[in-house]
N, C-alpha and C positions, 0 to 999 in steps of 0.2 A: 355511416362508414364503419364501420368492422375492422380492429384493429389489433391484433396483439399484441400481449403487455410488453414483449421485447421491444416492439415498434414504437410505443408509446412511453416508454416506461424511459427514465436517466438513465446514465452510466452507473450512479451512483447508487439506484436501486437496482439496477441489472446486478451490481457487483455481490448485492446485499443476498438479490435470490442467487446467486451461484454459491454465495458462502454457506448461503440455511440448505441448500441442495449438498454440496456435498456435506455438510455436517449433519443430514438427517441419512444419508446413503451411508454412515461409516466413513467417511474420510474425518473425521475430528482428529485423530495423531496427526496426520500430515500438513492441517490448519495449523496445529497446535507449532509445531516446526515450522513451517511459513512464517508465520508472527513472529517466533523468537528469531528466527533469521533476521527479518526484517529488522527488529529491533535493533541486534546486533548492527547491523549495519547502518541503522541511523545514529548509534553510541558511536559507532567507528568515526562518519562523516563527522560528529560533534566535535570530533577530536582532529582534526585536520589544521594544519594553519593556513592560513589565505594563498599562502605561496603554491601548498597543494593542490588547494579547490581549484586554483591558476589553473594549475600544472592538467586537474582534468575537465577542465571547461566551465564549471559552477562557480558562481557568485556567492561570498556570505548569502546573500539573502536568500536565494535558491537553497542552498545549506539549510539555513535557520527554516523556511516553511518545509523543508523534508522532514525535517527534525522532530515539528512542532506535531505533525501530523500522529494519531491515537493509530498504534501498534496494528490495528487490523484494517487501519484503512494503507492499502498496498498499492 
């Protein structure tokens, strides 16, 4: 059977070749911004109290593994 790597391949390494593609096409600033967004945004969630995470549907613990996850995984 004959398959291509998208067919066969995770999400997790689909995500890997879309990041080495745009980062060998000239997209590295716009990655480079993406990550720090994300960042930001998992510093912000850290910073929530329970009442909030309530307030938008997430659990501490939902919270805590967004958290925990390394900056370029998105």
């Amino acid at each position: 059977m004959n398959t291509t790597l998208k067919e066969s391949s995770s999400p997790r390494a689909s995500e890997a070749l879309t990041f080495f593609a745009n980062f060998l096409s000239g997209g590295f600033i716009p990655v480079m911004r993406q990550w720090a967004e994300v960042n930001q945004q998992r510093h912000d969630l850290a910073t929530l109290t329970d009442y909030e995470l309530r307030d938008i549907g997430i659990t501490r613990e939902d919270a805590m593994l967004e958290i925990a996850k390394p900056f370029w995984e998105i």
